[in-house]
PDB file with one MODEL, atoms N, CA, C and O in Angstrom:
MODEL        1
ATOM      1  N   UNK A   1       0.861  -1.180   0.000  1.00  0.00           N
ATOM      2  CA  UNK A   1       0.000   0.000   0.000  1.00  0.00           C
ATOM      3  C   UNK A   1       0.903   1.237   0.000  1.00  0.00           C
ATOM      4  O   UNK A   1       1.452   1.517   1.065  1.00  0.00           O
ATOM      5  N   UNK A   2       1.110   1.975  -1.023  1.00  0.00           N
ATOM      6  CA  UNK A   2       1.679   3.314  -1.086  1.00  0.00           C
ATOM      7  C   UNK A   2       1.336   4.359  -0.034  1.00  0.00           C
ATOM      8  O   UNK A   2       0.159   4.452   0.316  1.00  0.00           O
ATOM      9  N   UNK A   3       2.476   5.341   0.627  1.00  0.00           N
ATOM     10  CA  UNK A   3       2.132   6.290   1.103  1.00  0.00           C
ATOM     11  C   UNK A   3       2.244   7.222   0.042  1.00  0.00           C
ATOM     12  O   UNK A   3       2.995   7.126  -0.929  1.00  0.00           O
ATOM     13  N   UNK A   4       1.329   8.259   0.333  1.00  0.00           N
ATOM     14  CA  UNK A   4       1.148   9.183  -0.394  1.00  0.00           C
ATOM     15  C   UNK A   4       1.235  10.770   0.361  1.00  0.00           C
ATOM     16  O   UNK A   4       1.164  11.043   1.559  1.00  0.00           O
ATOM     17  N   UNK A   5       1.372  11.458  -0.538  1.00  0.00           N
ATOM     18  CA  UNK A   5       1.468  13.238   0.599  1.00  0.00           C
ATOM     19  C   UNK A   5       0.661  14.028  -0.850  1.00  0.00           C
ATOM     20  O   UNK A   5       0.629  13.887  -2.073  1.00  0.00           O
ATOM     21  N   UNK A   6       0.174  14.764   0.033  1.00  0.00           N
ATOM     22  CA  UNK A   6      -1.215  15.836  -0.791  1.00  0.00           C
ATOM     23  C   UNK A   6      -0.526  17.188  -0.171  1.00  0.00           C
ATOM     24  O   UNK A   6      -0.575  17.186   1.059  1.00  0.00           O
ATOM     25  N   UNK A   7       0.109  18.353  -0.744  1.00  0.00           N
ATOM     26  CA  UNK A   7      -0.138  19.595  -0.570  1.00  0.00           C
ATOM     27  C   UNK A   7      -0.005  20.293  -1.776  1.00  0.00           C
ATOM     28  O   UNK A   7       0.376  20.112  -2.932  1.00  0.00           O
ATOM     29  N   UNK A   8      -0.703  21.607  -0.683  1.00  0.00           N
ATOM     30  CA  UNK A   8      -1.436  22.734  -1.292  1.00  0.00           C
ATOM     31  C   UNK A   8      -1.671  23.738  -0.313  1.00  0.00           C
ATOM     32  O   UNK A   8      -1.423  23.561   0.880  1.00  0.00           O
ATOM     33  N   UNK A   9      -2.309  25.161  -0.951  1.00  0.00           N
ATOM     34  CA  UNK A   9      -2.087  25.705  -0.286  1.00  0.00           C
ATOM     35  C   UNK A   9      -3.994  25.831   0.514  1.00  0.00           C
ATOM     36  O   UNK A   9      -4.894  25.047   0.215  1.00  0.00           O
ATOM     37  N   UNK A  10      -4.120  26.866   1.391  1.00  0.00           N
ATOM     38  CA  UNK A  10      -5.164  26.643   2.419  1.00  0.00           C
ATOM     39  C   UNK A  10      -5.681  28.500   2.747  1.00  0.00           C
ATOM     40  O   UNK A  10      -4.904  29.428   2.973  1.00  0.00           O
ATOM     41  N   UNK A  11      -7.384  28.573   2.657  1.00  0.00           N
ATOM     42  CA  UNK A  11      -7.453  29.916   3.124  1.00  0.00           C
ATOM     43  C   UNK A  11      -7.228  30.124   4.589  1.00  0.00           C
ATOM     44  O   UNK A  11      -6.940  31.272   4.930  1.00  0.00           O
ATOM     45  N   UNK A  12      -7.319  29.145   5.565  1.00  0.00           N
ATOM     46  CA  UNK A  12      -7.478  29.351   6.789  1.00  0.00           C
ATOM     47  C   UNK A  12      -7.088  28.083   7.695  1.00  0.00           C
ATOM     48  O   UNK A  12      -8.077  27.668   8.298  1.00  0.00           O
ATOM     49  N   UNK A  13      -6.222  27.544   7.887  1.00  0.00           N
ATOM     50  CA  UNK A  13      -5.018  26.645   8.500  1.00  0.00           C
ATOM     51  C   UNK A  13      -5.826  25.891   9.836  1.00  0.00           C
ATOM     52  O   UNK A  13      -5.818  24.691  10.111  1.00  0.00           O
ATOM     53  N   UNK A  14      -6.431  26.865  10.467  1.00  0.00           N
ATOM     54  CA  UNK A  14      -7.282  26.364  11.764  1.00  0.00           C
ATOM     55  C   UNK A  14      -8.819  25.572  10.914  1.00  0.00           C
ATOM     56  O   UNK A  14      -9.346  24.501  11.214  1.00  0.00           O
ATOM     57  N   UNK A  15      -9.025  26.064  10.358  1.00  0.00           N
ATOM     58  CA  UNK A  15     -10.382  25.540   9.571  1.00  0.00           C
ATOM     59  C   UNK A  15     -10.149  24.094   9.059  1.00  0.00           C
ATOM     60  O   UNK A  15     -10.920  23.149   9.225  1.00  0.00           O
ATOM     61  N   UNK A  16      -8.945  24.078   8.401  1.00  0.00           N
ATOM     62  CA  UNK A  16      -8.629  22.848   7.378  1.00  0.00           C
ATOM     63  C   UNK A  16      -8.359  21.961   8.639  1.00  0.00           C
ATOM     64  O   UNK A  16      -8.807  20.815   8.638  1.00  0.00           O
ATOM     65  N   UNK A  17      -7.392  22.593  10.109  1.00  0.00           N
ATOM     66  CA  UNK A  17      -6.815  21.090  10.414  1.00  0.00           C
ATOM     67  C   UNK A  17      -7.853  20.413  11.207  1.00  0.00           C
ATOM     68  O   UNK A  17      -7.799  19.236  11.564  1.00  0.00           O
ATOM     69  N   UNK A  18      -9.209  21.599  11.564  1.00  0.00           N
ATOM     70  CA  UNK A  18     -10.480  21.114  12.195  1.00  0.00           C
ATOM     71  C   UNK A  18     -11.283  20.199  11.550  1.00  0.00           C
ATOM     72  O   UNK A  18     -12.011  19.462  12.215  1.00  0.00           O
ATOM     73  N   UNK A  19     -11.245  20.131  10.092  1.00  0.00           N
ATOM     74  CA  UNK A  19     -12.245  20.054   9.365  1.00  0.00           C
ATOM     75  C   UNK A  19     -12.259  18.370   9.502  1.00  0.00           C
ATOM     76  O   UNK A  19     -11.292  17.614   9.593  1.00  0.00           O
ATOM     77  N   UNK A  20     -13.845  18.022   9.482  1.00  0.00           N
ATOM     78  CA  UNK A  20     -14.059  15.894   9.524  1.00  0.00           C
ATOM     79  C   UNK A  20     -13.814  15.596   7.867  1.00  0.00           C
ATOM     80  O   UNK A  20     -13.965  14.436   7.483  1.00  0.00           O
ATOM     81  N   UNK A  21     -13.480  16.521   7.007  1.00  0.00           N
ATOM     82  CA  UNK A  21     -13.576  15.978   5.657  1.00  0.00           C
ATOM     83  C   UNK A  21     -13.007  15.063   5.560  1.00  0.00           C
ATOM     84  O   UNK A  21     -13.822  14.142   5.571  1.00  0.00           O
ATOM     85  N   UNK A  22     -11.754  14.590   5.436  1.00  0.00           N
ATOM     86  CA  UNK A  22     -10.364  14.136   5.110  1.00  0.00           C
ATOM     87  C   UNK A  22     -11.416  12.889   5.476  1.00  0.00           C
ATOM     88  O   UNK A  22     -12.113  12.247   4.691  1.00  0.00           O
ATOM     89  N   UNK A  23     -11.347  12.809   6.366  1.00  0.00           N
ATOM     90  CA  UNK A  23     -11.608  11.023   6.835  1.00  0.00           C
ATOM     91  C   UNK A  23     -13.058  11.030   6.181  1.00  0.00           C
ATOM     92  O   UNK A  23     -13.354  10.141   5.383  1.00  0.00           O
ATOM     93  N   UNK A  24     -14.079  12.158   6.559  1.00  0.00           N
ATOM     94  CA  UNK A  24     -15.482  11.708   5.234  1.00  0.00           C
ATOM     95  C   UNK A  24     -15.559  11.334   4.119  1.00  0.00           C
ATOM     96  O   UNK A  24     -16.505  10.659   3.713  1.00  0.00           O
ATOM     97  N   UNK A  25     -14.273  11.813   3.186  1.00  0.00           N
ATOM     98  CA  UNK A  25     -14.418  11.433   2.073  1.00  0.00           C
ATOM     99  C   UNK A  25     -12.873  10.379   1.949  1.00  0.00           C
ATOM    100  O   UNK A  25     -13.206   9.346   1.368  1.00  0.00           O
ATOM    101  N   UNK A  26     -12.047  10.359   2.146  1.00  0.00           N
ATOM    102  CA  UNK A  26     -10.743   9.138   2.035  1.00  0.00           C
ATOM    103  C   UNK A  26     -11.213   7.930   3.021  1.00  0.00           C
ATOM    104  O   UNK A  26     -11.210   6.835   2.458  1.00  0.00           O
ATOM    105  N   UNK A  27     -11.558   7.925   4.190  1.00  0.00           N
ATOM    106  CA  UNK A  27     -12.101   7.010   5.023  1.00  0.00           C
ATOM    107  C   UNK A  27     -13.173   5.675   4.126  1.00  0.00           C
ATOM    108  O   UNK A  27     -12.938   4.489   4.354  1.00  0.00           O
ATOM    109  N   UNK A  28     -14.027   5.988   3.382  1.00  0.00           N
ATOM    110  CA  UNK A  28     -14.763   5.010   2.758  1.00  0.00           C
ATOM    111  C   UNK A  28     -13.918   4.032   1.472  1.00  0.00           C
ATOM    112  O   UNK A  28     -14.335   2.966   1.018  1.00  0.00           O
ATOM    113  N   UNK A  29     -12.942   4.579   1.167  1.00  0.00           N
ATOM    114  CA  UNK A  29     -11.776   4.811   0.476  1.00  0.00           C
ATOM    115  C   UNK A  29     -10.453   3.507   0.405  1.00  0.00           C
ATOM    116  O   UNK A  29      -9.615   3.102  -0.400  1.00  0.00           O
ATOM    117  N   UNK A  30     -10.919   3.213   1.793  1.00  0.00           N
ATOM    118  CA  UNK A  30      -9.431   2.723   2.873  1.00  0.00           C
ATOM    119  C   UNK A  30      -8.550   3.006   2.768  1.00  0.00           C
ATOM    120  O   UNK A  30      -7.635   2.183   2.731  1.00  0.00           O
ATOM    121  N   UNK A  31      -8.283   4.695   2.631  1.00  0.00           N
ATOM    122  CA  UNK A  31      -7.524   5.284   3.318  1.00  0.00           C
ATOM    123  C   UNK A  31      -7.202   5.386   4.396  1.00  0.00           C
ATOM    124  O   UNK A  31      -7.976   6.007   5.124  1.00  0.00           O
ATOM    125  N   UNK A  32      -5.784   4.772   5.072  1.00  0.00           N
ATOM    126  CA  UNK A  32      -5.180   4.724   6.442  1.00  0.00           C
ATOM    127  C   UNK A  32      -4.608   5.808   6.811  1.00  0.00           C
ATOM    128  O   UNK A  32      -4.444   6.638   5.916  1.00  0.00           O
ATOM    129  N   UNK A  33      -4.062   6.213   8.386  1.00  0.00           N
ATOM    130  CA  UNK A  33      -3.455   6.635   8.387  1.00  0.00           C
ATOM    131  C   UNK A  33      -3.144   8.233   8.215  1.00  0.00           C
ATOM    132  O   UNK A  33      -2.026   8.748   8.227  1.00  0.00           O
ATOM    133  N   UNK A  34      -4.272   8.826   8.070  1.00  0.00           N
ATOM    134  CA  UNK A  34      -4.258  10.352   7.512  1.00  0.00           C
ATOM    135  C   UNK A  34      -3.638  11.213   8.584  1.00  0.00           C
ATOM    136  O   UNK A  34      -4.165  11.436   9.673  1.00  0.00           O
ATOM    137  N   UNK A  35      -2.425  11.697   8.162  1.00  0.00           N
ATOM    138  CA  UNK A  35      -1.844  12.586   8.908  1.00  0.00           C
ATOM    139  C   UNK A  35      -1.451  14.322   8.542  1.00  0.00           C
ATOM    140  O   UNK A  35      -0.823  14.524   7.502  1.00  0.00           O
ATOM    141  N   UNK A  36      -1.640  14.910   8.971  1.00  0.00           N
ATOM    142  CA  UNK A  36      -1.719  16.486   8.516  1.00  0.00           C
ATOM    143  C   UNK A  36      -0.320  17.384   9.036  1.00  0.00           C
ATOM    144  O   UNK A  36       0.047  17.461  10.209  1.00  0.00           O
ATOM    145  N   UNK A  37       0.274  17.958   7.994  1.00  0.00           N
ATOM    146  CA  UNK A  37       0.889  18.928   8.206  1.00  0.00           C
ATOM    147  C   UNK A  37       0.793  20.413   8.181  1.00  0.00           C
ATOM    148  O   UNK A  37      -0.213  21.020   7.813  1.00  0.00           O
ATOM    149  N   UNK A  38       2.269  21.148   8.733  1.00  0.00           N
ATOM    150  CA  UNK A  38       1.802  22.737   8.288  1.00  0.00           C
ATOM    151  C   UNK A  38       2.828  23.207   8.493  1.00  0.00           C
ATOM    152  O   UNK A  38       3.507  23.052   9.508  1.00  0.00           O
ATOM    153  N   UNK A  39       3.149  24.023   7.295  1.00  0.00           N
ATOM    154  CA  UNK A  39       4.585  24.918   7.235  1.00  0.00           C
ATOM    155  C   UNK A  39       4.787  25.794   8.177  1.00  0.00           C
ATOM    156  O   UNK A  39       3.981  26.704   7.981  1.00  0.00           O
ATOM    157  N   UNK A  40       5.675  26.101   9.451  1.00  0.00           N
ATOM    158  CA  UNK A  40       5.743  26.854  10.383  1.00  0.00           C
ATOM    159  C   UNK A  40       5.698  28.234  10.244  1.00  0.00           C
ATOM    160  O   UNK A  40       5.355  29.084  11.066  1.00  0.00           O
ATOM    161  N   UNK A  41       6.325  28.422   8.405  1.00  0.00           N
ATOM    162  CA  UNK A  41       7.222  29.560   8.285  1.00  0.00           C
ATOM    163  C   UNK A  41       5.622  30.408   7.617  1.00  0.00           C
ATOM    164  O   UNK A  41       5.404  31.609   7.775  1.00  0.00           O
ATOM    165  N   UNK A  42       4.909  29.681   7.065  1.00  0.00           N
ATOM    166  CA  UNK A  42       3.680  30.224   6.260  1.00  0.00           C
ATOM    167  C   UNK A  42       2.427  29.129   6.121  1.00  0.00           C
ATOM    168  O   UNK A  42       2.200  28.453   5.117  1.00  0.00           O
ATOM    169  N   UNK A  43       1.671  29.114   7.363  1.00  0.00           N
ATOM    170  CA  UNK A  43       0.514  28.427   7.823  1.00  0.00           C
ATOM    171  C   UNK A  43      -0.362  28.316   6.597  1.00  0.00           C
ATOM    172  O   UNK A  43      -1.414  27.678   6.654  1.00  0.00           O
ATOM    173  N   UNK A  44      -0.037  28.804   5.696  1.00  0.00           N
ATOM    174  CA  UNK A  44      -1.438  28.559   4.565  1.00  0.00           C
ATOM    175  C   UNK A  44      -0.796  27.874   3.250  1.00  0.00           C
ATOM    176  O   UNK A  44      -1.059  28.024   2.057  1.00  0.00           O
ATOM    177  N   UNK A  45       0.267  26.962   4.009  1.00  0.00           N
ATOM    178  CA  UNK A  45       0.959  25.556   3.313  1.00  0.00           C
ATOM    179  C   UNK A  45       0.799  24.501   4.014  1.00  0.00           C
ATOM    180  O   UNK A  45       1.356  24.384   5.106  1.00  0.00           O
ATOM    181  N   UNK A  46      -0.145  23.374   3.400  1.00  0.00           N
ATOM    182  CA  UNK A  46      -0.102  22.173   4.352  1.00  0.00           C
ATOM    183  C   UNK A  46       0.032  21.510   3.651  1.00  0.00           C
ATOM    184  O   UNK A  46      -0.029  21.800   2.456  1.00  0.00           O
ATOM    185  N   UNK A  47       0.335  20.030   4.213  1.00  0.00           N
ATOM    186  CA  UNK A  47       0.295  18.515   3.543  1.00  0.00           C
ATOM    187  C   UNK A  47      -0.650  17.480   4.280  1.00  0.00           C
ATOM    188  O   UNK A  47      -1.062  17.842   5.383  1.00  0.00           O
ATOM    189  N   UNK A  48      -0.957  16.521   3.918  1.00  0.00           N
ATOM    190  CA  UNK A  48      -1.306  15.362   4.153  1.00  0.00           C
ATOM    191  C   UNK A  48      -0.559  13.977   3.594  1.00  0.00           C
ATOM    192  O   UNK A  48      -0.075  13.768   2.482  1.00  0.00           O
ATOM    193  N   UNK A  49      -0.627  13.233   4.593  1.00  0.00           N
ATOM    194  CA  UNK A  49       0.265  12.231   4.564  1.00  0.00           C
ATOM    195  C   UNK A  49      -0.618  11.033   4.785  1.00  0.00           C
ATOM    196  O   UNK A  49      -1.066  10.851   5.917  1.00  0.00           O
ATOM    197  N   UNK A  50      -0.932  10.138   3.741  1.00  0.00           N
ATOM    198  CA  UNK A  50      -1.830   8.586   4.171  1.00  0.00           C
ATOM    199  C   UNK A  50      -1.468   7.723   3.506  1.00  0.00           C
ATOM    200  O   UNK A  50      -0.875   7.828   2.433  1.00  0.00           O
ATOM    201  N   UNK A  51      -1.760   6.819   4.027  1.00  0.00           N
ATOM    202  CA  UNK A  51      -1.732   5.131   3.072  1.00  0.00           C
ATOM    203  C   UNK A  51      -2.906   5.138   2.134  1.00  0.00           C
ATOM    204  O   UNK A  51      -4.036   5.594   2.308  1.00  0.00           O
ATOM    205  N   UNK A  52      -2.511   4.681   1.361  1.00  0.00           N
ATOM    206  CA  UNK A  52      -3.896   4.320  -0.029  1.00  0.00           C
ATOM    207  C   UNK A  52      -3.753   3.581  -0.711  1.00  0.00           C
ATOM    208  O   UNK A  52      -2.902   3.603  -1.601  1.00  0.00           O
ATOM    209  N   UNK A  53      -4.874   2.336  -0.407  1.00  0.00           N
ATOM    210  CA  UNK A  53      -4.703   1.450  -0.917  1.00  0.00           C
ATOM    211  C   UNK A  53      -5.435   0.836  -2.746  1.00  0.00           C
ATOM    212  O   UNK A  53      -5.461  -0.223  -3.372  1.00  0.00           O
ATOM    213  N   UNK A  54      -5.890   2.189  -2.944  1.00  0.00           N
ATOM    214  CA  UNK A  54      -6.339   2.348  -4.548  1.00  0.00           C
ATOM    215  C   UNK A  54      -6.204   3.411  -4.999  1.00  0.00           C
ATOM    216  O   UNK A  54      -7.164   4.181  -5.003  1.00  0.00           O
ATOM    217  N   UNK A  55      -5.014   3.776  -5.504  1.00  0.00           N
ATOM    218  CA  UNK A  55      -4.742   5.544  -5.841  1.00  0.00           C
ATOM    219  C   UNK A  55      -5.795   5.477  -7.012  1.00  0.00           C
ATOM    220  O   UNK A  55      -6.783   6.151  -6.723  1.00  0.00           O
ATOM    221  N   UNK A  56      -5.860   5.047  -7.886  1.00  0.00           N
ATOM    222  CA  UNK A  56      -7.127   5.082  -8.700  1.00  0.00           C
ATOM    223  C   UNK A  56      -8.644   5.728  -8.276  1.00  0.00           C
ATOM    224  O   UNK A  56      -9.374   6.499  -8.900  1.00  0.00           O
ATOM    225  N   UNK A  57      -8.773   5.200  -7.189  1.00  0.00           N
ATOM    226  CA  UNK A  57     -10.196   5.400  -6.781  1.00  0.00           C
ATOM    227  C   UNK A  57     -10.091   6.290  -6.058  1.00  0.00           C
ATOM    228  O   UNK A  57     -11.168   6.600  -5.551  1.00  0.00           O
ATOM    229  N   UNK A  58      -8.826   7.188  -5.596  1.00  0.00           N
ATOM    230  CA  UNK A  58      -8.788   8.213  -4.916  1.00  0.00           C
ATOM    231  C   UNK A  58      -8.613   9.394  -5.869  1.00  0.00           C
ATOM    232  O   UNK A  58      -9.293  10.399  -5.662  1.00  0.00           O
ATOM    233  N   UNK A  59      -7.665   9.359  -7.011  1.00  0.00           N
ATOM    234  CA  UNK A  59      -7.632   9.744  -7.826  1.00  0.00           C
ATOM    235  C   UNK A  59      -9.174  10.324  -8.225  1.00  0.00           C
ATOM    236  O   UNK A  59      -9.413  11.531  -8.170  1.00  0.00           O
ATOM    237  N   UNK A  60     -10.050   9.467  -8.578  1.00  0.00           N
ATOM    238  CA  UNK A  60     -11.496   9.772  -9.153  1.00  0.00           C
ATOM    239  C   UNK A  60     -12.059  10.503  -8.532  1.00  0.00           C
ATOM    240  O   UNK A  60     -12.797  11.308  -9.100  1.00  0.00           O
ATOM    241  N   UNK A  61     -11.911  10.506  -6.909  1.00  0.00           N
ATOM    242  CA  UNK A  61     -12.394  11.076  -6.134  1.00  0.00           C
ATOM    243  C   UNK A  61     -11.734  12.417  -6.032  1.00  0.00           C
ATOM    244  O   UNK A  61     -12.387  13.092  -5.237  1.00  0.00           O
ATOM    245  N   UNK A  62     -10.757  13.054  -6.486  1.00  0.00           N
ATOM    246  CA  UNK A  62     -10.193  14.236  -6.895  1.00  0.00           C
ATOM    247  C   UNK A  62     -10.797  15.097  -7.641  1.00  0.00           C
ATOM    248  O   UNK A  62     -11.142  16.256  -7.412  1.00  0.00           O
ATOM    249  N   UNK A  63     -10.928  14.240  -8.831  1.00  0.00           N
ATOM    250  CA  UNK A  63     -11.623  14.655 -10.112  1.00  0.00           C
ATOM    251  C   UNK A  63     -13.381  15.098 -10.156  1.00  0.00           C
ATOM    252  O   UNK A  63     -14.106  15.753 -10.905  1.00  0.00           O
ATOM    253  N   UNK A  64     -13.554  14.236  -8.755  1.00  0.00           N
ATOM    254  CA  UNK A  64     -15.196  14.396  -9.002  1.00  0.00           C
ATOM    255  C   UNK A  64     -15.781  15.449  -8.431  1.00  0.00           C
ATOM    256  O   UNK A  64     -15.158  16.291  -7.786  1.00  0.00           O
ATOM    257  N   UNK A  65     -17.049  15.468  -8.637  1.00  0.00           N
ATOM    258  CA  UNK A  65     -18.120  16.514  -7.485  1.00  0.00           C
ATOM    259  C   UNK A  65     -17.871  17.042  -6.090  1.00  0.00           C
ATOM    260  O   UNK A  65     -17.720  18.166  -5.612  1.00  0.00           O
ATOM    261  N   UNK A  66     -17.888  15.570  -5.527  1.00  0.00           N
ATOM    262  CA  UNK A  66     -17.965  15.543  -4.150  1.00  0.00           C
ATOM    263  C   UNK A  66     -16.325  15.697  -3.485  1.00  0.00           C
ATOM    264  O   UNK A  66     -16.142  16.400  -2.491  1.00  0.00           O
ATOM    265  N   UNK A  67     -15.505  15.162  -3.971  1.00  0.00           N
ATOM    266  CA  UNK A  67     -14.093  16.108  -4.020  1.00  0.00           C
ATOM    267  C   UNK A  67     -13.683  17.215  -3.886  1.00  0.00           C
ATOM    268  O   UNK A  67     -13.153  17.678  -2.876  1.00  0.00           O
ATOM    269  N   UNK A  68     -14.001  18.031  -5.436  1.00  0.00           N
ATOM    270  CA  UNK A  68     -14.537  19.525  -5.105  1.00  0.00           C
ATOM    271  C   UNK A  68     -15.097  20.349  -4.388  1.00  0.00           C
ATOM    272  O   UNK A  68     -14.675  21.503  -4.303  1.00  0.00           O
ATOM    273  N   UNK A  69     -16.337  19.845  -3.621  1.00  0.00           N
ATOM    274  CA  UNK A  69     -16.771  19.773  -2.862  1.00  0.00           C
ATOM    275  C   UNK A  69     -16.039  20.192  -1.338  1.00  0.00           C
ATOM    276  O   UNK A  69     -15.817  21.259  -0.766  1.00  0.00           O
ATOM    277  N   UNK A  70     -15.822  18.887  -1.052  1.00  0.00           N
ATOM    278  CA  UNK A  70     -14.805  18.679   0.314  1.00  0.00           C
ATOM    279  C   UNK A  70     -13.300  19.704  -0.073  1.00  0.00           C
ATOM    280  O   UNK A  70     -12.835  20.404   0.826  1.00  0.00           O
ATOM    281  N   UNK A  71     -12.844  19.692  -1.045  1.00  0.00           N
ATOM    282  CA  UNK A  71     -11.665  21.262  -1.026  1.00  0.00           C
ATOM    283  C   UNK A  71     -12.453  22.243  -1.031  1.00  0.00           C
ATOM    284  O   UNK A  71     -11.930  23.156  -0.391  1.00  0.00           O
ATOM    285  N   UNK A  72     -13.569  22.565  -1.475  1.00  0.00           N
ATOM    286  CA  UNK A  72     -14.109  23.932  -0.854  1.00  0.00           C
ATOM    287  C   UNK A  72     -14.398  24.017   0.188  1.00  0.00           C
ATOM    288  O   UNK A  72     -14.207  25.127   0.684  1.00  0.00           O
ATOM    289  N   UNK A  73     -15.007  22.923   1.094  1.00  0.00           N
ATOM    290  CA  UNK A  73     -15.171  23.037   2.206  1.00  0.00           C
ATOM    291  C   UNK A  73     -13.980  23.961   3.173  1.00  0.00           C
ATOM    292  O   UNK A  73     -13.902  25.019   3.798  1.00  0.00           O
ATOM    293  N   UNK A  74     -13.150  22.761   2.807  1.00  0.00           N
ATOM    294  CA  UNK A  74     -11.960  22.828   3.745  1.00  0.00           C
ATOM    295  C   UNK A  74     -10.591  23.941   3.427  1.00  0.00           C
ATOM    296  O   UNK A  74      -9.436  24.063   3.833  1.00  0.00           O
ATOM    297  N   UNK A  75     -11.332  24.505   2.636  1.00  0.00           N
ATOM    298  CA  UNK A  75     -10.329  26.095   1.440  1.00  0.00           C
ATOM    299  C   UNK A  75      -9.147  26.163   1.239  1.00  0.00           C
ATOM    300  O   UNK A  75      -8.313  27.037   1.475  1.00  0.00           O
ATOM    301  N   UNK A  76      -9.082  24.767   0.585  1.00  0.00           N
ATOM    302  CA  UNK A  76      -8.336  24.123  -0.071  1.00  0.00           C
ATOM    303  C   UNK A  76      -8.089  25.388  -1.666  1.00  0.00           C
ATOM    304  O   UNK A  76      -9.046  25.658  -2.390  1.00  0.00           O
ATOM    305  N   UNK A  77      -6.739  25.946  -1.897  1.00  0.00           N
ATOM    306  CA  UNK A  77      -7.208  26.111  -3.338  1.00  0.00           C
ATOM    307  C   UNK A  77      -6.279  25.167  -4.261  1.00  0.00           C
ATOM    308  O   UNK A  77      -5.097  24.822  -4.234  1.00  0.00           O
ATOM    309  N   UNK A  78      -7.693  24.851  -5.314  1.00  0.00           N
ATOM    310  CA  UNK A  78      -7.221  23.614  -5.597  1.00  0.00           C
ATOM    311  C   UNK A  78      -6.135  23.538  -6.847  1.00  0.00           C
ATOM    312  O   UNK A  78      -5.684  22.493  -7.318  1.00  0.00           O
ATOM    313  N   UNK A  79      -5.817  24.900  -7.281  1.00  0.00           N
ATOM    314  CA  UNK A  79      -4.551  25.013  -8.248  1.00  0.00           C
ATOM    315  C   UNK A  79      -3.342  24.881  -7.949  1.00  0.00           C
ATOM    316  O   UNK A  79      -2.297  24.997  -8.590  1.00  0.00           O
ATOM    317  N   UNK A  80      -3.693  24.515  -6.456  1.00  0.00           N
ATOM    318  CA  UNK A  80      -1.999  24.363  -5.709  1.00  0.00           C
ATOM    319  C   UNK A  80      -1.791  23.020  -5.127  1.00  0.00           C
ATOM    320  O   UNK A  80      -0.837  22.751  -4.397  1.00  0.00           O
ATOM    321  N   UNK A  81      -2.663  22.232  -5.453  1.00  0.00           N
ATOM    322  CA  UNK A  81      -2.345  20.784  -4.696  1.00  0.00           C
ATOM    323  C   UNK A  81      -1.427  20.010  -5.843  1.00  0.00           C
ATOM    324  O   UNK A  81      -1.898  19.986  -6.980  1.00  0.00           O
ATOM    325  N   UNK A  82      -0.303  19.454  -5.636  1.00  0.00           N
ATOM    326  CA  UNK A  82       0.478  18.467  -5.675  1.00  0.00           C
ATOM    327  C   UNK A  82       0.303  16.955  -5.016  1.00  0.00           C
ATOM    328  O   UNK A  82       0.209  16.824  -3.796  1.00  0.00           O
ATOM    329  N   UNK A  83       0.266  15.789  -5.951  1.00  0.00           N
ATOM    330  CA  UNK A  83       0.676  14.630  -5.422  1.00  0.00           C
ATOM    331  C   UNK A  83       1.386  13.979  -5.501  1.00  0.00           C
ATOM    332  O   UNK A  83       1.581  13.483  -6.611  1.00  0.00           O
ATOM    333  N   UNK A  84       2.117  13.628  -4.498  1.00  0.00           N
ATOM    334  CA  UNK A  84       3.333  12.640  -4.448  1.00  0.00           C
ATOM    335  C   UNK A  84       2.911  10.984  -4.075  1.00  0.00           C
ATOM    336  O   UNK A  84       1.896  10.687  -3.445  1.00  0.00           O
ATOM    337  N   UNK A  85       3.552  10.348  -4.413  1.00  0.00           N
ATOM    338  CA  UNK A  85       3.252   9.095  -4.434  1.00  0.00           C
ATOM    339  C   UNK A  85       4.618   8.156  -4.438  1.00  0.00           C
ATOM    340  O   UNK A  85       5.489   8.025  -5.297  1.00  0.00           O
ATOM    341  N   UNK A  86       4.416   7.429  -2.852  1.00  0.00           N
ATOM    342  CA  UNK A  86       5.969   6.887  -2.739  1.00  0.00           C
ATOM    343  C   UNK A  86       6.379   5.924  -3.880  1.00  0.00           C
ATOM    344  O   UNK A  86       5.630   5.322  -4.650  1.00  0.00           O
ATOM    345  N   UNK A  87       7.795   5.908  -3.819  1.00  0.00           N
ATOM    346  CA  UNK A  87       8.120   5.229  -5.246  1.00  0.00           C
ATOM    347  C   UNK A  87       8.988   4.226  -4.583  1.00  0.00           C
ATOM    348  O   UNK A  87       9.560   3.365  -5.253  1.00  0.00           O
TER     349      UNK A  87
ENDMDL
END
């Protein structure tokens, strides 16, 4: 199962690391493991760090509605997310 890291940047740092999304929408997923970061130097840079055990189907879930969705929620902007994917 690949670890993976998600960043991007964030309107509001306290909002995102509050927010139940992450596990609402990666949790059904079997996504493990979700762990959150944040740049000390400039709080409206974070990462996420999880296991995923179908980048495919997480992938889709990027692409879709309810994805979109959950980054607006969580003010996410979404021209700045990067994914890494352990190799």
């Amino acid at each position: 199962m690949p670890t993976v890291i998600g960043h991007h940047d964030v309107k509001d740092k306290d909002h995102w690391l509050a927010s139940p999304k992450r596990e609402e929408v990666f949790g059904p997923l079997g996504v493990t493991n979700i762990r959150t970061f944040v740049n000390p130097q400039n709080p409206t840079q974070v990462a996420v760090l999880m296991d995923v055990p179908d980048m495919e189907a997480v992938m889709a879930l990027m692409q879709s509605e309810a994805g979109a969705e959950a980054m607006a929620y969580d003010g996410v902007l979404p021209e700045t997310l990067v994914i890494l994917v352990e190799a």
